[in-house]
N, C-alpha and C positions, 0 to 999 in steps of 0.2 A: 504494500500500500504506500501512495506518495505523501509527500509531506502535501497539506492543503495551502499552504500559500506560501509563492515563493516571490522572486526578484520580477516577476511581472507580474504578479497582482494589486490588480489598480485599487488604490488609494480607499475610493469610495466600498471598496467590497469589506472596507475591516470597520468604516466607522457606521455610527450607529450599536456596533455590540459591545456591550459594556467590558467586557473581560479584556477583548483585544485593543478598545481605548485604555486601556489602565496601562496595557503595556505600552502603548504607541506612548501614552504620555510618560511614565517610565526613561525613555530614549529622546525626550525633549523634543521632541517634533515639534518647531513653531509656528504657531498661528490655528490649530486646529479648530478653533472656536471662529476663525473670523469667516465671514461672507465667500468671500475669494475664495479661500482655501477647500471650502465646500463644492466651488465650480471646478477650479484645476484639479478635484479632488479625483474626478471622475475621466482624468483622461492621465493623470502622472499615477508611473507603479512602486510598489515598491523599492526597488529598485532606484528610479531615477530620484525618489526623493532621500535617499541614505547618501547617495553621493552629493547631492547637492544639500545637505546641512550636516553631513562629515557623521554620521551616524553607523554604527557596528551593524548594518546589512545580518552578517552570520547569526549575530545574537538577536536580534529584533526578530529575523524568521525560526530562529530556535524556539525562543519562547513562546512566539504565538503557535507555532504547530505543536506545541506539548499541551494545549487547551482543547478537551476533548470536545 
């Protein structure tokens, strides 16, 4: 079985569930609350947003695929 969410899954697929926010915010993800963020949210993955605010990718998908 794969892991459920890797370096391309967009943004919008984790927010909204509370467990996998806990983590996102965890990892300092900035801006999750604001307007914007909610619109890019649905087209930037994983992925592109760990690179662009310097974030541990590995850990961020570790943790969120150990939530059953």
């Amino acid at each position: 079985m794969g892991n459920k969410y890797t370096e391309n899954t967009k943004l919008s697929e984790i927010l909204g569930k509370p467990e996998e926010e806990k983590i996102i915010s965890k990892y300092r993800l900035p801006c999750l609350g604001c307007p914007m963020a909610r619109l890019e949210a649905q087209m930037l993955t994983l992925g592109q947003v760990s690179k662009m605010y310097g974030i541990d990718l590995d850990g961020l998908l570790d943790e969120l695929n150990k939530i059953p």
